[in-house]
C-alpha positions, 0 to 999 in steps of 0.5 A: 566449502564454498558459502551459500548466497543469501536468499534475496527478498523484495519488499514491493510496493506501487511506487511515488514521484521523486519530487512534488512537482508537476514534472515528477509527477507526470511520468509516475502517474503516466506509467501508474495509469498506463497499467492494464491492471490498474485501468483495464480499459482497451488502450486505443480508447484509454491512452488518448484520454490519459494522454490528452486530457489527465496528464494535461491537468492531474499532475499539477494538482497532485503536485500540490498535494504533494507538497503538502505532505513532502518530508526534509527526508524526501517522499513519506511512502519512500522514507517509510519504506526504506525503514522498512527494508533496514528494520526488517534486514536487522530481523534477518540477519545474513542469511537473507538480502532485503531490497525495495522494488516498487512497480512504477518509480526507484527503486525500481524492481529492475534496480532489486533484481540487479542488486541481488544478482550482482551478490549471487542471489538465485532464489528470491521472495516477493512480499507484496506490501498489501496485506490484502490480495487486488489485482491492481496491487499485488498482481501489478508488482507481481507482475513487475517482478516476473518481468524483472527477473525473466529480462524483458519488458512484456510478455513479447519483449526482448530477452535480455538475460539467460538465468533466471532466478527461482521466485516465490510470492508471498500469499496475501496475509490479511487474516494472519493473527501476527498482522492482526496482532501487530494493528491491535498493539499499534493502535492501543499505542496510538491511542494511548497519546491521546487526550481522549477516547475516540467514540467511534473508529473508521477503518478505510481501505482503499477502494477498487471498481466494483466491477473488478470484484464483481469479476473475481478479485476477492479483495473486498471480502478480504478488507471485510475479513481483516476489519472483523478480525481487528475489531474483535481484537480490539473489543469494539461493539459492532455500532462502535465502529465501520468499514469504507473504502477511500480513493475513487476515481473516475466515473465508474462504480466502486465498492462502496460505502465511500470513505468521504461520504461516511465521514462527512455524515459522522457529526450528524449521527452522534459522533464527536470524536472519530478515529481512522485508521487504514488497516489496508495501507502499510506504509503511509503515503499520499493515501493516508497523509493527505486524504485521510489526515487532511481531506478527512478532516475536512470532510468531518468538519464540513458535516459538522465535527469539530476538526480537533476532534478527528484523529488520523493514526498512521500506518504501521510503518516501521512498528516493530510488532509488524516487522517482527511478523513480516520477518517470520512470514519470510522465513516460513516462505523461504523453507526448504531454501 
């Protein structure tokens, strides 16, 4: 009886520079921001500014930041994501194979693809590490995946394959009890190490153009939505704690309130001792390490808080309550394989 090839699961993600420097950095963000899902503009008025102008400056200054960030171990968002992938293949066991394919550096969704169709692997799960839908995350990497696995480039390429493997996406999971539960027992652990009790909690996501919501990409009310839930797992009051959306970029309107602004007017309404965490944000990254545990403390600061005072949790990473639910969302997904 000839043995049934694994079910093959990608754990997808945006992706990160493979050093902190300038040069690392720019062909990272050049294919980031060259994404139509991510800067939806027409490329005939985009690319000369992207070309021009931001990869002439951004990528030293994120090198920088970067380097502030960088761990013996390489990249955070990789290290972390890589523990993610062996803590999640030991819940699966044999039955399934566990890659990371991030959309815009390596491992890239090529390299996941390749790697699983080289053992057989025909029916394959994408599970977007974004709990929450947008269309400039789950969409990009879906994207990618589709691209992958079909052996071409775009919708126009050339095809360079004959089988294609059967996909299934994962749904976004921004309001399921073991993703809830999984940041209640975190953040209890978390706090549980500190010297004292937060009086307040932030919980930032990051924040896209109002327009694209004003469009259909439901991802605000779908932030709302798991910012409630979290709060009343958690028993906090309503005053004791707010939602904001961190990372703007550009001049365009984005969904708002800003992070940095509501932590720069923290001290001046009270507030002593700030907790912030990022429901939004699996994995830590630049996102969380730098703009939250550096910039927000600064932020804090700077409006009149006491820079010891503020308290940054990270992700959940590797916390086994998440891997445990992202194990039994795979195995719902793959039923009837």
């Amino acid at each position: 009886m000839n043995k049934q090839p694994p079910i093959g699961v990608i754990l997808a993600q945006i992706g990160t520079p493979a050093a902190p420097t300038a040069q690392a950095v720019r062909p990272y963000l050049k294919r980031f921001l060259s994404d139509r899902r991510i800067i939806d503009y027409s490329p005939l008025l985009w690319q000369p500014l992207l070309r021009g102008v931001i990869l002439r400056l951004r990528p030293r200054r994120s090198a920088e930041l970067y380097r502030q960030i960088w761990t013996t171990e390489g990249s955070p968002l990789l290290f972390h994501s890589l523990a993610q992938r062996s803590g999640l293949q030991a819940l699966l066991g044999s039955r399934y194979q566990v890659e990371l394919g991030l959309a815009y550096s390596e491992p890239s969704m090529v390299q996941a693809i390749n790697t699983l169709e080289a053992n057989g692997v025909t029916r394959i799960i994408i599970v977007p590490l974004f709990p929450q839908y947008s269309s400039t995350t789950t969409a990009s990497v879906f994207d990618q995946a589709s691209f992958a696995a079909l052996g071409r480039q775009s919708s126009t390429g050339p095809v360079t394959k004959r089988l294609i493997p059967a996909l299934r996406f994962m749904d976004a999971y921004y309001n399921e009890p073991g993703y809830i539960s999984a940041m209640k027992s975190h953040l209890l652990q978390q706090m549980e190490l500190l010297n004292s009790n937060p009086d307040f909690f932030v919980l930032t996501f990051h924040g896209i153009p109002k327009r694209y919501a004003d469009t259909g990409d439901p991802y605000p009310e779908q932030c709302m939505e798991t910012a409630r839930l979290l709060a009343s797992a958690m028993n906090w009051e309503p005053e004791r704690w707010q939602l904001t959306f961190q990372s703007r970029f550009g001049r365009e309107e984005w969904v708002g309130p800003s992070t940095a602004d509501v932590l720069g007017k923290l001290a001046e309404r009270g507030i002593h001792k700030p907790l912030i965490f990022s429901p939004g944000l699996v994995t830590d990254c630049l996102e969380t390490l730098h703009e939250l545990a550096i910039e927000g403390r600064e932020q804090f600061e700077a409006g009149g808080g006491h820079a010891e005072d503020f308290t940054a949790i990270p992700c959940l990473n590797n916390h086994e309550d998440w891997l445990q639910f992202l194990a039994q969302h795979v195995e719902r997904n793959a039923m009837g394989w």
